[in-house]
C-alpha atoms as a printed R data frame, in Angstrom:
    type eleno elety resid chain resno       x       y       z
1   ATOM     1    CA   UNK     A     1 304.966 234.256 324.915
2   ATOM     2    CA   UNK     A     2 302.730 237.172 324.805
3   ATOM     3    CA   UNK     A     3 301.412 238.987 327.933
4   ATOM     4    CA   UNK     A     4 298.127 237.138 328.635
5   ATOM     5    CA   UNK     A     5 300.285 234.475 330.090
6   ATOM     6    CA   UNK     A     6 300.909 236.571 333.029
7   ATOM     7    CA   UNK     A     7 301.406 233.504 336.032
8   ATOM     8    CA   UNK     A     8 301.332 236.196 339.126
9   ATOM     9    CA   UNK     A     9 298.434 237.834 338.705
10  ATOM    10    CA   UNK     A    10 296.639 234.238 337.513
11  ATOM    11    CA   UNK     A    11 297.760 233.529 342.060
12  ATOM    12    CA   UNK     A    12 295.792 236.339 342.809
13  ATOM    13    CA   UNK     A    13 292.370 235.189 341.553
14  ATOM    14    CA   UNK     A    14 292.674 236.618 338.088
15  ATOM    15    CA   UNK     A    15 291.173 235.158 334.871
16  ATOM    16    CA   UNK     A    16 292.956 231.663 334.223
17  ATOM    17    CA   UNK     A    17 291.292 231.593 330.367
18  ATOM    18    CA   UNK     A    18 293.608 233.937 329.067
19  ATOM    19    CA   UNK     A    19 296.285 231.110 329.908
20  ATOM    20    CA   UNK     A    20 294.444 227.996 328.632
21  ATOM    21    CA   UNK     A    21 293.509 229.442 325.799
22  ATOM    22    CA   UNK     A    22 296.949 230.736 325.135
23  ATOM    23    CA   UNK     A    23 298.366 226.973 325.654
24  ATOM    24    CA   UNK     A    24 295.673 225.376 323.555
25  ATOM    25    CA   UNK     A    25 296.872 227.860 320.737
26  ATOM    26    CA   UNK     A    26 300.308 226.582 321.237
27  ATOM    27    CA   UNK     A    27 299.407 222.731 321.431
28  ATOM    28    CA   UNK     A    28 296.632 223.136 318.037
29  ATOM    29    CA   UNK     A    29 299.586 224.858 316.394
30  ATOM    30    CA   UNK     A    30 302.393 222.285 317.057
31  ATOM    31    CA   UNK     A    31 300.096 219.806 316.047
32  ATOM    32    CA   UNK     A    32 298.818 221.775 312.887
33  ATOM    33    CA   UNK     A    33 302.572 222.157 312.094
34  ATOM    34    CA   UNK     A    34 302.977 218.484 312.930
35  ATOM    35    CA   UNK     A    35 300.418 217.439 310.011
36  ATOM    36    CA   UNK     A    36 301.753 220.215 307.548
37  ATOM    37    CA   UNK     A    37 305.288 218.965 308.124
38  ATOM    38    CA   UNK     A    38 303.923 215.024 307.633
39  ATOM    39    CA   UNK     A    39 301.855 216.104 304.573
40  ATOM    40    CA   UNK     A    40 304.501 217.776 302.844
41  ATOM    41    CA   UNK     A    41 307.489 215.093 303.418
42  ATOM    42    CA   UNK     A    42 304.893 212.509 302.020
43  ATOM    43    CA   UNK     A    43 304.627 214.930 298.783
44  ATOM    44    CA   UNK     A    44 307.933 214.952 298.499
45  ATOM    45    CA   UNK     A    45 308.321 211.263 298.804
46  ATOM    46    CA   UNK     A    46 306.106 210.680 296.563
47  ATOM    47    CA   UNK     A    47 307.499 213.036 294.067
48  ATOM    48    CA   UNK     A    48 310.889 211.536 294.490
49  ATOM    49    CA   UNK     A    49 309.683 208.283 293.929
50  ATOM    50    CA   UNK     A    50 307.866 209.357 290.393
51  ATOM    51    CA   UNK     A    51 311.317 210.992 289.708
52  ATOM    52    CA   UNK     A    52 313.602 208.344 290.185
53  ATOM    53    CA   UNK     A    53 310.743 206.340 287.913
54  ATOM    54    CA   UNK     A    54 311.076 208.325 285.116
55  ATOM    55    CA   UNK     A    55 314.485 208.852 285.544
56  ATOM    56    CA   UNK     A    56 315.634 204.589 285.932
57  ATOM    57    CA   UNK     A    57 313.495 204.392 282.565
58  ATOM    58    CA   UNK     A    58 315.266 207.358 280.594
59  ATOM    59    CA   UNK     A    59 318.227 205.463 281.948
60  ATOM    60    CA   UNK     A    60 317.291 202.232 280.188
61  ATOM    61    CA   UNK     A    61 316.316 203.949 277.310
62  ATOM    62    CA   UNK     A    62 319.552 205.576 277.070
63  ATOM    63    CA   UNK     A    63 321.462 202.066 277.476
64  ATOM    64    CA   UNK     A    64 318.677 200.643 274.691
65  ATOM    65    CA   UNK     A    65 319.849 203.205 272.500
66  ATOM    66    CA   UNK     A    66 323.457 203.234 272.932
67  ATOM    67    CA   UNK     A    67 323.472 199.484 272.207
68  ATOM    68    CA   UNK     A    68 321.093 199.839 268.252
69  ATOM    69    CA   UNK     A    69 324.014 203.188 268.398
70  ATOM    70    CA   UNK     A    70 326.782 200.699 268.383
71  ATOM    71    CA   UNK     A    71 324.921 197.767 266.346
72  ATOM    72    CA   UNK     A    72 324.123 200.775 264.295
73  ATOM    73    CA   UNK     A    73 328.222 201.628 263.814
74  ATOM    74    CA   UNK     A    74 329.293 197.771 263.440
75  ATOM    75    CA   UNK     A    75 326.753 197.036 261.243
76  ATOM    76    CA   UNK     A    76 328.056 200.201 259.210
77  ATOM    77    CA   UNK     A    77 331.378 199.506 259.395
78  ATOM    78    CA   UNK     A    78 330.759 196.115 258.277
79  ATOM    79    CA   UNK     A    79 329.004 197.459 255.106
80  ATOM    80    CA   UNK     A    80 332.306 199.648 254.530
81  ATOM    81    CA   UNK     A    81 334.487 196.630 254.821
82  ATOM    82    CA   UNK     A    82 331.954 194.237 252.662
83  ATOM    83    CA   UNK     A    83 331.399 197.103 249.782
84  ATOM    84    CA   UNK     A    84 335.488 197.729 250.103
85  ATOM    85    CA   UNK     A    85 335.942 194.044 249.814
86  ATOM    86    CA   UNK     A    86 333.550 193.452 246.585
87  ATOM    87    CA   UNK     A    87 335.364 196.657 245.026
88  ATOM    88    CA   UNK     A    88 339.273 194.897 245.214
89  ATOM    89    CA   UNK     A    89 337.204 191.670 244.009
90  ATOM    90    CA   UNK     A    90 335.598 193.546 240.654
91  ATOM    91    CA   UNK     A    91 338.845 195.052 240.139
92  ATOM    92    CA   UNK     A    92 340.872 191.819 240.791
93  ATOM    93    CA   UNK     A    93 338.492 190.279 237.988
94  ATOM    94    CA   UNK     A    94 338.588 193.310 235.571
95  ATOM    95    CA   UNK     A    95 342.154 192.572 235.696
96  ATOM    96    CA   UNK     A    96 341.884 188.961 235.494
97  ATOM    97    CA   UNK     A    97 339.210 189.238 232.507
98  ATOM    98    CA   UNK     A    98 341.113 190.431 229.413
99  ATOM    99    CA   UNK     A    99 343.662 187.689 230.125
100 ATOM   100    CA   UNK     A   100 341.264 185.267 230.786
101 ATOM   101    CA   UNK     A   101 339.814 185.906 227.735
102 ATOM   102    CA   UNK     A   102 342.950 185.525 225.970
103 ATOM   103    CA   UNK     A   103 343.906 182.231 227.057
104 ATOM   104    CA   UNK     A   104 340.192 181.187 225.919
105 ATOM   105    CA   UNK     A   105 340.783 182.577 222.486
106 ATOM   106    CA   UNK     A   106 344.020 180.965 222.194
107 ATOM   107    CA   UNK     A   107 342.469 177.359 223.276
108 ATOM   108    CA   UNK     A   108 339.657 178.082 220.798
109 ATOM   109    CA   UNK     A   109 341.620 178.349 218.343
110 ATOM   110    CA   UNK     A   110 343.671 175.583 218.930
């Protein structure tokens, strides 16, 4: 503490309001610090809250769009193996045809 808070000469008849006012200081200032420190955890509680908002919905829009991602992939896969499969079909009847037609020329003519 400083030196106004001097206890042996307060005995002697000295002046006492050098003391008080030295422990008021100390009391206003723990409770000052007392309503900074409460005033800045609710801030940050607050904050934190607002984060882990923001962050729980980025979260679900990251799921949301990994799922269309892979509905996205299967559906294009799917296209792949639909377009591959009506290619072997067009050839399969381009090879079919010209004997096709063959055996329709020959019951024509029958």
């Amino acid at each position: 503490m400083c030196h106004c808070v001097d206890v042996a000469n307060s005995q002697k008849g000295s002046d006492l309001s050098h003391i008080a006012v030295t422990y008021i200081v100390i009391v206003a200032r723990f409770v000052l610090g007392g309503l900074i420190t409460c005033w800045i955890y609710n801030r940050q509680k607050t904050t934190a809250v607002s984060q882990q908002e923001i962050l729980d919905h980025v979260g679900d829009l990251e799921e949301k769009h990994r799922h269309r991602y892979i509905l996205e992939k299967h559906e294009f896969i799917y296209l792949i193996k639909d377009t591959n499969f009506e290619q072997n079909q067009y050839k399969m009847l381009k090879s079919i045809l010209p004997s096709g037609k063959k055996k329709v020329s020959l019951f024509e003519n029958k």
